[in-house]
PyMOL Python script that loads the backbone (N, CA, C, O; Angstrom):
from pymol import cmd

cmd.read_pdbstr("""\
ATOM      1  N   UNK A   1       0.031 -32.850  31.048  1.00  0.00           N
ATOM      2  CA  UNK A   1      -0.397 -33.483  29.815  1.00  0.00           C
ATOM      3  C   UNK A   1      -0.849 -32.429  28.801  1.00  0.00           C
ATOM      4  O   UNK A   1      -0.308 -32.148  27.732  1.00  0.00           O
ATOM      5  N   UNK A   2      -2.046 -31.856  29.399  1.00  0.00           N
ATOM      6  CA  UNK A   2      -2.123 -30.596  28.170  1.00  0.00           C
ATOM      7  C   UNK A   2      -1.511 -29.837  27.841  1.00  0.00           C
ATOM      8  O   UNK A   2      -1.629 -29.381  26.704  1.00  0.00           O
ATOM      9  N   UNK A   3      -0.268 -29.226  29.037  1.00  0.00           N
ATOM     10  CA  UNK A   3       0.192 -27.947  28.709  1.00  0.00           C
ATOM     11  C   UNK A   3       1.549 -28.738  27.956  1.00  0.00           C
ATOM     12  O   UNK A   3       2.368 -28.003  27.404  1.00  0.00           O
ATOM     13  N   UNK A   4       1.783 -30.265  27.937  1.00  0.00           N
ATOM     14  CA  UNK A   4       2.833 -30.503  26.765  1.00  0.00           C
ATOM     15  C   UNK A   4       2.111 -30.573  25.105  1.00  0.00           C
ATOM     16  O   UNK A   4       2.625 -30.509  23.988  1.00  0.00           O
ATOM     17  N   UNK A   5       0.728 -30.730  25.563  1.00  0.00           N
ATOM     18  CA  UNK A   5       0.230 -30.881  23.993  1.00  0.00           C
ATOM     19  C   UNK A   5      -0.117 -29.177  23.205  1.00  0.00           C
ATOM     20  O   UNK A   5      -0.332 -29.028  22.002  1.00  0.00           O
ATOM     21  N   UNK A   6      -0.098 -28.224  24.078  1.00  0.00           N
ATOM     22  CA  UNK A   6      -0.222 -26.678  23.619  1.00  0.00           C
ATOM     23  C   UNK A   6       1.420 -26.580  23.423  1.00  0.00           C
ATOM     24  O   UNK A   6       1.593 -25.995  22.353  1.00  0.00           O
ATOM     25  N   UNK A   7       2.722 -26.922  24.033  1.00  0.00           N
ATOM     26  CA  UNK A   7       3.637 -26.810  24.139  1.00  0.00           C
ATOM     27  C   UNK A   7       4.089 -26.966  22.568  1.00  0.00           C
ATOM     28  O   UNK A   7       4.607 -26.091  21.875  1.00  0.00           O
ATOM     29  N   UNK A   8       3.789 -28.176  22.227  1.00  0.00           N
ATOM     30  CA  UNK A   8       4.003 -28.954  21.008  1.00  0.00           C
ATOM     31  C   UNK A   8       3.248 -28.035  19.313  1.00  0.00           C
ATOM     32  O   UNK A   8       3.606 -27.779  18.164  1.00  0.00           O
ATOM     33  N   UNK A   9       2.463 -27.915  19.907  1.00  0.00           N
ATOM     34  CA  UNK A   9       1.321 -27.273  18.807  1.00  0.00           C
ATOM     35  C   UNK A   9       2.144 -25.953  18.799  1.00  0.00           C
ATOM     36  O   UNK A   9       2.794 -25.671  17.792  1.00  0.00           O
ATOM     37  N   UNK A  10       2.141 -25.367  19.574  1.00  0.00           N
ATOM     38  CA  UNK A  10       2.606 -23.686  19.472  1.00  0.00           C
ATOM     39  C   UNK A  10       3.995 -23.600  19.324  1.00  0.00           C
ATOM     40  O   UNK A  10       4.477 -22.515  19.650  1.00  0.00           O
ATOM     41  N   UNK A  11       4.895 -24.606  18.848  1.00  0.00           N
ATOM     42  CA  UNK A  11       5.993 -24.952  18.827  1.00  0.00           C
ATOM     43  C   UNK A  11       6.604 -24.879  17.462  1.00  0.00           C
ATOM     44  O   UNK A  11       7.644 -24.438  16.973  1.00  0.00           O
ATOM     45  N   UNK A  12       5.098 -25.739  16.885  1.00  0.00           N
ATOM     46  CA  UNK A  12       5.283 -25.764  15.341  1.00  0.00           C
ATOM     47  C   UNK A  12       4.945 -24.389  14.552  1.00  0.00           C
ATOM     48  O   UNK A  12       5.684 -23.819  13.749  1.00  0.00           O
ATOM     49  N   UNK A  13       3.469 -23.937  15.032  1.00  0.00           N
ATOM     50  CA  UNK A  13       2.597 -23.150  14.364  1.00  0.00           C
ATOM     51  C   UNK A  13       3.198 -21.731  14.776  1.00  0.00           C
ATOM     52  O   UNK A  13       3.160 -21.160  13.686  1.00  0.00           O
ATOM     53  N   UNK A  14       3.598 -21.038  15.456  1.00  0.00           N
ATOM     54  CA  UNK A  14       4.238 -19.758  15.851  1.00  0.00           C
ATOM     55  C   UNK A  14       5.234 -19.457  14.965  1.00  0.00           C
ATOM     56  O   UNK A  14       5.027 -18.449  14.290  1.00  0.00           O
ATOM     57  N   UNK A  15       6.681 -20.288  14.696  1.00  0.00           N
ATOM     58  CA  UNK A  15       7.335 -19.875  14.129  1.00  0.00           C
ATOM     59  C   UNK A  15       6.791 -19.481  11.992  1.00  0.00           C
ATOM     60  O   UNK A  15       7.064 -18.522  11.271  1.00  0.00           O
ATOM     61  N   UNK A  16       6.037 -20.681  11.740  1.00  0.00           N
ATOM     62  CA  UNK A  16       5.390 -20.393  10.699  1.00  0.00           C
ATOM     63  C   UNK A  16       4.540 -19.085  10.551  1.00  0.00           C
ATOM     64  O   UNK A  16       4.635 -18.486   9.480  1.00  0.00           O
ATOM     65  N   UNK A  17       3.885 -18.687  11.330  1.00  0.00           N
ATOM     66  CA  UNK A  17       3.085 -17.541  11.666  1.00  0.00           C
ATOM     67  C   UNK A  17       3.947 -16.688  11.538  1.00  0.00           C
ATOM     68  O   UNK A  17       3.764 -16.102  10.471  1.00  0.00           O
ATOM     69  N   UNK A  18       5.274 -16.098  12.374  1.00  0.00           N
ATOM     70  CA  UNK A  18       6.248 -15.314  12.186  1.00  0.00           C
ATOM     71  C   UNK A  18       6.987 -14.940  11.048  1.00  0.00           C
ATOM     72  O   UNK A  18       7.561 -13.913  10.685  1.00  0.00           O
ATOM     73  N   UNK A  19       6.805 -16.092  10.581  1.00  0.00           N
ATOM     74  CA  UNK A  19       7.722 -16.255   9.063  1.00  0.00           C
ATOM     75  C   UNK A  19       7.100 -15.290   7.950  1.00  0.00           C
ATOM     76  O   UNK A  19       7.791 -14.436   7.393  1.00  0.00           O
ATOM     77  N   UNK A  20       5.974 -15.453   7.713  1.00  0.00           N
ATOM     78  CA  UNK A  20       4.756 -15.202   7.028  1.00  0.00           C
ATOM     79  C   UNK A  20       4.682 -13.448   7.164  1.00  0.00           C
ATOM     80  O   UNK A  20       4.649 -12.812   6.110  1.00  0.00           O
ATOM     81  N   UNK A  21       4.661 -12.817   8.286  1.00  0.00           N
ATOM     82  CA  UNK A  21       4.461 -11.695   8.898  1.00  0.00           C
ATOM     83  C   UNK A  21       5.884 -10.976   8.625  1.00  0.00           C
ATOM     84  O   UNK A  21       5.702  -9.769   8.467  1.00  0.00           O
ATOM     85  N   UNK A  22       6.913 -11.254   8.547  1.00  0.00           N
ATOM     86  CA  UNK A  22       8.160 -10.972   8.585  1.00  0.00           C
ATOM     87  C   UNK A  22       9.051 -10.650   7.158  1.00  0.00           C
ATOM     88  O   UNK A  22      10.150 -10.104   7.058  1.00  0.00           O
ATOM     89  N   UNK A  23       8.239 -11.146   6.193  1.00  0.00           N
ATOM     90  CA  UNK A  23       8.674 -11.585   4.181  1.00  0.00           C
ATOM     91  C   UNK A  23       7.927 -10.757   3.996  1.00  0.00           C
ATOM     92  O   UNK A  23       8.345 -10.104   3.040  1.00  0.00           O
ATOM     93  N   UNK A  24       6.310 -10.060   4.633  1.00  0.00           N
ATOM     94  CA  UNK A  24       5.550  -9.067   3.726  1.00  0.00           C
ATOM     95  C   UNK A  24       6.294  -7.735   3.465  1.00  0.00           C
ATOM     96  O   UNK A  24       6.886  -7.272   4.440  1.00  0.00           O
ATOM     97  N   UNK A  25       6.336  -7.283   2.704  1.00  0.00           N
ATOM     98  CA  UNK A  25       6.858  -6.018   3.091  1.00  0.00           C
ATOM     99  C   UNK A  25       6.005  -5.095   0.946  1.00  0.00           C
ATOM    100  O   UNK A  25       5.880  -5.459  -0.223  1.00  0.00           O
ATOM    101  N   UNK A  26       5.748  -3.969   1.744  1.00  0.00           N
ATOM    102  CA  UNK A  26       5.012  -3.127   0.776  1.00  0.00           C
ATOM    103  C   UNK A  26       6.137  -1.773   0.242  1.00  0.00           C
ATOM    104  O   UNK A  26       6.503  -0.814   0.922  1.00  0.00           O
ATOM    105  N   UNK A  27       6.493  -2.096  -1.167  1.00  0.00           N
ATOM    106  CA  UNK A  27       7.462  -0.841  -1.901  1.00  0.00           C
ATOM    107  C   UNK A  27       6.766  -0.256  -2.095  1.00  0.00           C
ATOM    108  O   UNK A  27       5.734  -0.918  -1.992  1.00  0.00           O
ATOM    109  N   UNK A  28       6.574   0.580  -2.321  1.00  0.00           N
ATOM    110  CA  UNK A  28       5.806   2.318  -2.602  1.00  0.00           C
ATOM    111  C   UNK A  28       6.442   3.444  -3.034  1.00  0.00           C
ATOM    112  O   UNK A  28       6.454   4.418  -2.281  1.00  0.00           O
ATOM    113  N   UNK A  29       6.898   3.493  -3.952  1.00  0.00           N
ATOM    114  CA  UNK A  29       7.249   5.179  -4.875  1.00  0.00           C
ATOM    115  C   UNK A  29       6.679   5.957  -5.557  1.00  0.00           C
ATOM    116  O   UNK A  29       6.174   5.749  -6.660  1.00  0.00           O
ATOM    117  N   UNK A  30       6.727   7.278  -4.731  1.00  0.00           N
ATOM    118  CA  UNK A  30       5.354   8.250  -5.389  1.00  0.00           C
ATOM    119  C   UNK A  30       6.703   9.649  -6.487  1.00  0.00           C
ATOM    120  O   UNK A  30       7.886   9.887  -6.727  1.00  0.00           O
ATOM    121  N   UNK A  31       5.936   9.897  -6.626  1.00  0.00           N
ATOM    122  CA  UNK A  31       6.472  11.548  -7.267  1.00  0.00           C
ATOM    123  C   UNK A  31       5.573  12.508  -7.523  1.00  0.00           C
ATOM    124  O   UNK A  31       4.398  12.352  -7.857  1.00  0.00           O
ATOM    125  N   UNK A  32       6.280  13.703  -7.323  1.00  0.00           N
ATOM    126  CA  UNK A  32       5.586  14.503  -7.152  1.00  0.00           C
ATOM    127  C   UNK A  32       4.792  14.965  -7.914  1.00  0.00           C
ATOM    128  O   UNK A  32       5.476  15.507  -8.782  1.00  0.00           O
ATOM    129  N   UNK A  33       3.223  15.166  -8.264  1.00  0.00           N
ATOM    130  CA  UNK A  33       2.598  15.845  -9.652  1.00  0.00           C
ATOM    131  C   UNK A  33       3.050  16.620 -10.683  1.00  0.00           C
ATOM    132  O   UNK A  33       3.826  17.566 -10.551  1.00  0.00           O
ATOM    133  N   UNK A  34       2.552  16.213 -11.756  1.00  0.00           N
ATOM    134  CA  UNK A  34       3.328  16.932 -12.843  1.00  0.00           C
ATOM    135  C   UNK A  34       2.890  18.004 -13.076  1.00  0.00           C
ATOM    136  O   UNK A  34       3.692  18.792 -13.578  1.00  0.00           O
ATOM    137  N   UNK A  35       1.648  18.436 -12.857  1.00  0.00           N
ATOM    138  CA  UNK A  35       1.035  19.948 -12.902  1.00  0.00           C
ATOM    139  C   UNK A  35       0.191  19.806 -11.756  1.00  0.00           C
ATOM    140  O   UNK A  35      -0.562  18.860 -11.529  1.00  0.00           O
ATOM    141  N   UNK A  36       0.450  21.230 -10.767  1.00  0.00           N
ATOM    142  CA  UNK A  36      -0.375  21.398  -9.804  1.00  0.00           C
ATOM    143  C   UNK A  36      -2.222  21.774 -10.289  1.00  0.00           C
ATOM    144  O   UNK A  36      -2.768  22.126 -11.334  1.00  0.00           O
ATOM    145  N   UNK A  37      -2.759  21.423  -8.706  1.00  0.00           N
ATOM    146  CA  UNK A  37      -4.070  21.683  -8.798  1.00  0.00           C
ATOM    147  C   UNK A  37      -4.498  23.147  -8.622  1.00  0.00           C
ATOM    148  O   UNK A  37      -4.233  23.915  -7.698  1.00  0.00           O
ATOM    149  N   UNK A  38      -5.207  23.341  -9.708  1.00  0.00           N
ATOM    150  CA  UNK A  38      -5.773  24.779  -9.406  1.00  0.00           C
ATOM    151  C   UNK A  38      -6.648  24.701  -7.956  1.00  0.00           C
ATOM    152  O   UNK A  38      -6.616  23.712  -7.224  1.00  0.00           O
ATOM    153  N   UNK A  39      -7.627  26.220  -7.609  1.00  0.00           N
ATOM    154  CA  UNK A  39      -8.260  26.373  -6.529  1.00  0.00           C
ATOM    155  C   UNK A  39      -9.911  25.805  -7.500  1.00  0.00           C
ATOM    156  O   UNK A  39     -10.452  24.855  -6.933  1.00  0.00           O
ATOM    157  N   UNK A  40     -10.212  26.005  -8.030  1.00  0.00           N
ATOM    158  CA  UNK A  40     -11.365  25.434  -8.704  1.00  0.00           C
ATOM    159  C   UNK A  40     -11.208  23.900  -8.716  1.00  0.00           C
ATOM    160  O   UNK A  40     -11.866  23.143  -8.001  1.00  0.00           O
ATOM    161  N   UNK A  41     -10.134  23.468  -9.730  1.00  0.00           N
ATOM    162  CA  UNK A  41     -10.771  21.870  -9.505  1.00  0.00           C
ATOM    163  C   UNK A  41     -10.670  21.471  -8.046  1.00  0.00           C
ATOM    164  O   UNK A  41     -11.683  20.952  -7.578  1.00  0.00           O
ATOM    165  N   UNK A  42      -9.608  21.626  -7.234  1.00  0.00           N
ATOM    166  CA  UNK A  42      -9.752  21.308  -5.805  1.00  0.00           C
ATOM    167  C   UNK A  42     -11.289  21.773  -4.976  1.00  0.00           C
ATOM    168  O   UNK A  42     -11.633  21.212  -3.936  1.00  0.00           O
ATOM    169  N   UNK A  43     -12.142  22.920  -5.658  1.00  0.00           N
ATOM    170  CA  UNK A  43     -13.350  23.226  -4.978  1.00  0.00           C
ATOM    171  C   UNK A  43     -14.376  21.975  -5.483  1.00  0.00           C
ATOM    172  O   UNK A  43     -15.038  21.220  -4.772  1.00  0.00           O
ATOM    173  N   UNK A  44     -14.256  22.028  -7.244  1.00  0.00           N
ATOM    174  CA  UNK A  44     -15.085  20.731  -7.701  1.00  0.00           C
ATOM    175  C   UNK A  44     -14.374  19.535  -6.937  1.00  0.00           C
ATOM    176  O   UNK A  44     -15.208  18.732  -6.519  1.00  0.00           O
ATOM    177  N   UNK A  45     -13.628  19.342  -6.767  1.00  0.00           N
ATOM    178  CA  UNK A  45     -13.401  17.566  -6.516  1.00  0.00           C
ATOM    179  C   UNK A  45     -13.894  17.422  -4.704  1.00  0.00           C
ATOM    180  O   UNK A  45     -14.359  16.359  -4.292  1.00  0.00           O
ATOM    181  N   UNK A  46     -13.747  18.374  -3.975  1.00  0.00           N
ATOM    182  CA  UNK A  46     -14.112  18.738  -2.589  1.00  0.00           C
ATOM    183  C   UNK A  46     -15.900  18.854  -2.462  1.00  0.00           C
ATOM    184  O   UNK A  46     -16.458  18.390  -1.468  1.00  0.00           O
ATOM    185  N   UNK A  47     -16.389  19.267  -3.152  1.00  0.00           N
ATOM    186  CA  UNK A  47     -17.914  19.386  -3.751  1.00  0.00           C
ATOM    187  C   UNK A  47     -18.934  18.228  -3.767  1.00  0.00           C
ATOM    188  O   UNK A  47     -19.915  17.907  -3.096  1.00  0.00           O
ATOM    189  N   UNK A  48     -18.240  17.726  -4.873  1.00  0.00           N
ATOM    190  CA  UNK A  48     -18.293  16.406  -5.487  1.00  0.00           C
ATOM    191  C   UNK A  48     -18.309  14.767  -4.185  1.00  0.00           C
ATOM    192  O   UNK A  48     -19.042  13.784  -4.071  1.00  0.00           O
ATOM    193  N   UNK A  49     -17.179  15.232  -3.519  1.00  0.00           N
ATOM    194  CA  UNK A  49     -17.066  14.177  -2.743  1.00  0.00           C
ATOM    195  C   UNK A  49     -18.088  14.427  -1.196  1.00  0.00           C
ATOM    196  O   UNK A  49     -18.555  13.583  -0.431  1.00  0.00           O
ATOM    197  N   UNK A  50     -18.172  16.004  -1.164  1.00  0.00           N
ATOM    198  CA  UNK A  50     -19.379  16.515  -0.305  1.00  0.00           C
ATOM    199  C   UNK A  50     -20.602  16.317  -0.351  1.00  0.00           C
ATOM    200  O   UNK A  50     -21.425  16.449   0.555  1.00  0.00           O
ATOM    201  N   UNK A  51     -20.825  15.838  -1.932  1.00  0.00           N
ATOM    202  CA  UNK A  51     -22.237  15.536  -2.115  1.00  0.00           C
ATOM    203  C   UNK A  51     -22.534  14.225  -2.340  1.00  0.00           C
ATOM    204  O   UNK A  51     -23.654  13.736  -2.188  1.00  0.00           O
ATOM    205  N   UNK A  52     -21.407  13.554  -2.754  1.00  0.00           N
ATOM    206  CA  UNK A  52     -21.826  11.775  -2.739  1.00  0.00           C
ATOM    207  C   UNK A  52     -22.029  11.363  -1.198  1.00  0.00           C
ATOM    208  O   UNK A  52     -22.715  10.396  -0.867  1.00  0.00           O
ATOM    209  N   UNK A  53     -21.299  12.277  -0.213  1.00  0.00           N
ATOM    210  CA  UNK A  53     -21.585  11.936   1.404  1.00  0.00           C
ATOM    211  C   UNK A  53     -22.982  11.986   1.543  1.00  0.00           C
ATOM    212  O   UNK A  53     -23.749  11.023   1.571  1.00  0.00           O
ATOM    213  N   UNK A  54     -23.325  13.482   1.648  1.00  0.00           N
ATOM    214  CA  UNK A  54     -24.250  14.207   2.116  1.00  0.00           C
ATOM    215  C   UNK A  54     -25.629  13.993   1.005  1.00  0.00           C
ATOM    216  O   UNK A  54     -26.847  14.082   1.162  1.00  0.00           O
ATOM    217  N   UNK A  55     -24.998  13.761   0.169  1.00  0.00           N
ATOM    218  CA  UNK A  55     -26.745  13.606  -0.833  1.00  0.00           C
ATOM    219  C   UNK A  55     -27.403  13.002  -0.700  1.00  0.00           C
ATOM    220  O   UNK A  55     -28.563  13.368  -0.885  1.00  0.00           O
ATOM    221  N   UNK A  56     -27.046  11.281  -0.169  1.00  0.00           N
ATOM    222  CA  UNK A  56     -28.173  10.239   0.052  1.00  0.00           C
ATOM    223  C   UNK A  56     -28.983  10.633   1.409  1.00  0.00           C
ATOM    224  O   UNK A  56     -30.211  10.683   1.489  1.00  0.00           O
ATOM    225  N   UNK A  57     -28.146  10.879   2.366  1.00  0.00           N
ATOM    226  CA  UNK A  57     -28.744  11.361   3.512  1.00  0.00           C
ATOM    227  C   UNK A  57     -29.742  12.523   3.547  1.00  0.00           C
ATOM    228  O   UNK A  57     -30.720  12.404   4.284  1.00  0.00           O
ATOM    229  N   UNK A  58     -29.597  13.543   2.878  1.00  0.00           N
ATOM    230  CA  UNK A  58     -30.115  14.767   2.518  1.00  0.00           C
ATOM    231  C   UNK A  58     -31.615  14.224   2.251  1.00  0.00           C
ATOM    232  O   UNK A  58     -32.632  14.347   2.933  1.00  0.00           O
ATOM    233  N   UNK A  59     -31.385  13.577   1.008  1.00  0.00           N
ATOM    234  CA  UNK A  59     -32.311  12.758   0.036  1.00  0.00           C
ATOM    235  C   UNK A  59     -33.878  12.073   1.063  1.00  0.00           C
ATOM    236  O   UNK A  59     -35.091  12.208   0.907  1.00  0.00           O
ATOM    237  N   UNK A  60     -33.018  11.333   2.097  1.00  0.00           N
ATOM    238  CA  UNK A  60     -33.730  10.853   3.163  1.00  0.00           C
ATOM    239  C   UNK A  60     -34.451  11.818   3.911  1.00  0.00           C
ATOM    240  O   UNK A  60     -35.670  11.685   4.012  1.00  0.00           O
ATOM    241  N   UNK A  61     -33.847  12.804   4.470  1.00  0.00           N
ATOM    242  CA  UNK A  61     -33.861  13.384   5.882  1.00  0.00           C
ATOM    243  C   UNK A  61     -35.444  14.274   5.042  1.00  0.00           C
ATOM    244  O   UNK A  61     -36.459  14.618   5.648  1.00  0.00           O
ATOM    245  N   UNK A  62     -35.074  14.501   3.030  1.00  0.00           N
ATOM    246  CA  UNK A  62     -35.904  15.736   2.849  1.00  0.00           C
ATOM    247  C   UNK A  62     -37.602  14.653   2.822  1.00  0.00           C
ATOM    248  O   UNK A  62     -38.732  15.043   3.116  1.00  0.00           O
ATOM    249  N   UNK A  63     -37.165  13.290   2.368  1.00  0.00           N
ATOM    250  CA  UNK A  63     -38.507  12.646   2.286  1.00  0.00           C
ATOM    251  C   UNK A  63     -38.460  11.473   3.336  1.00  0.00           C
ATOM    252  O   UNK A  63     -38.479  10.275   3.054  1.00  0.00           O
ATOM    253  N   UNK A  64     -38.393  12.035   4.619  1.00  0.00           N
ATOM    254  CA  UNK A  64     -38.930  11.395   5.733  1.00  0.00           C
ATOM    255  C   UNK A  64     -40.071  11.067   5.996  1.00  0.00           C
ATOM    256  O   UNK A  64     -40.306   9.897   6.296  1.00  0.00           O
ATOM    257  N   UNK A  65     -41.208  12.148   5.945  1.00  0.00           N
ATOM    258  CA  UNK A  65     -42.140  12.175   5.627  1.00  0.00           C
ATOM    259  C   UNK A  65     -42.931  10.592   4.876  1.00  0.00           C
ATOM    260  O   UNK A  65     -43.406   9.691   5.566  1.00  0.00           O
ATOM    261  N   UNK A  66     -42.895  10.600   3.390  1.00  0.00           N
ATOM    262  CA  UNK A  66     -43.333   9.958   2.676  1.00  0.00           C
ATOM    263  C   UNK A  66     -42.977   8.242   2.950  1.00  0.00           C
ATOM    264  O   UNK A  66     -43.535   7.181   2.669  1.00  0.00           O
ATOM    265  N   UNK A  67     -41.670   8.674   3.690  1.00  0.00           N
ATOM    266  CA  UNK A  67     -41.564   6.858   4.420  1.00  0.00           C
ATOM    267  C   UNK A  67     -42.519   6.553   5.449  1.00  0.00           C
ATOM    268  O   UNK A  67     -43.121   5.493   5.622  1.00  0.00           O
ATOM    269  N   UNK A  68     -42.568   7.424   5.986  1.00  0.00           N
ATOM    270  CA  UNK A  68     -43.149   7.224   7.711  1.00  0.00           C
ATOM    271  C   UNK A  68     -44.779   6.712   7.337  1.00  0.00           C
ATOM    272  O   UNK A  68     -45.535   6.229   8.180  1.00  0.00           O
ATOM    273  N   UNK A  69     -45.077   6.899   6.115  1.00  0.00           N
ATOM    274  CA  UNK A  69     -46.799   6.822   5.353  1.00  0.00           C
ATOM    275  C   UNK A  69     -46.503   5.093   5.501  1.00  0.00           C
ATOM    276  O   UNK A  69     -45.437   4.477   5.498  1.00  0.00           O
ATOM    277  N   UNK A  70     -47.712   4.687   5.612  1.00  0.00           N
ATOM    278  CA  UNK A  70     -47.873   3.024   5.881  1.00  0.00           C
ATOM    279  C   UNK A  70     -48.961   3.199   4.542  1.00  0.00           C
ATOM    280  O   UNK A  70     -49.826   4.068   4.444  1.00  0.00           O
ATOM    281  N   UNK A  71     -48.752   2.465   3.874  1.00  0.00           N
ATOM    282  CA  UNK A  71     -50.045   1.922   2.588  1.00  0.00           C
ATOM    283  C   UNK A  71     -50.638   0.821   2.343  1.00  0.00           C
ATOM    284  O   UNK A  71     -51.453   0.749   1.424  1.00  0.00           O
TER     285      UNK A  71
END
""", "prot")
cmd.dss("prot")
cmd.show_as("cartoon", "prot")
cmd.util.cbc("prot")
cmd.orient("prot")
C-alpha cells in the first residue's frame, strides 16, 4: 500500500525535478584585460583586502582588555 503511494508520488515529482536541473545552464564570456596590472596596484588591492580581514579582528584582539571590564 505505501510503497504504491511513494511509487506514485515519485513518479510524478522526479521527472519535474530533472527537468528543472537539466534547462539551467550558465553562459559566461570573459576577455582578456585591456591594460595589465602593475606590481603596486596589485600590492594596494592585496593590502586593502588584508586589512578589511584582519582589521576588525586586530581591533578586538588590541581592546580585549576594555571588554573583559564589567560596569
Amino acid at each position: 500500500m505505501m510503497r504504491g503511494i511513494v511509487r506514485s508520488v515519485s513518479g510524478r515529482v522526479v521527472p519535474a525535478l530533472r527537468g528543472a536541473t537539466i534547462s539551467q545552464r550558465a553562459n559566461l564570456y570573459t576577455k582578456p584585460a585591456k591594460d595589465k596590472l602593475g606590481a603596486a596596484e596589485t600590492a594596494v588591492g592585496l593590502g586593502m583586502f588584508a586589512f578589511a580581514i584582519l582589521g576588525p579582528s586586530g581591533w578586538i584582539l588590541a581592546h580585549l582588555d576594555d571588554y573583559k571590564k564589567k560596569e
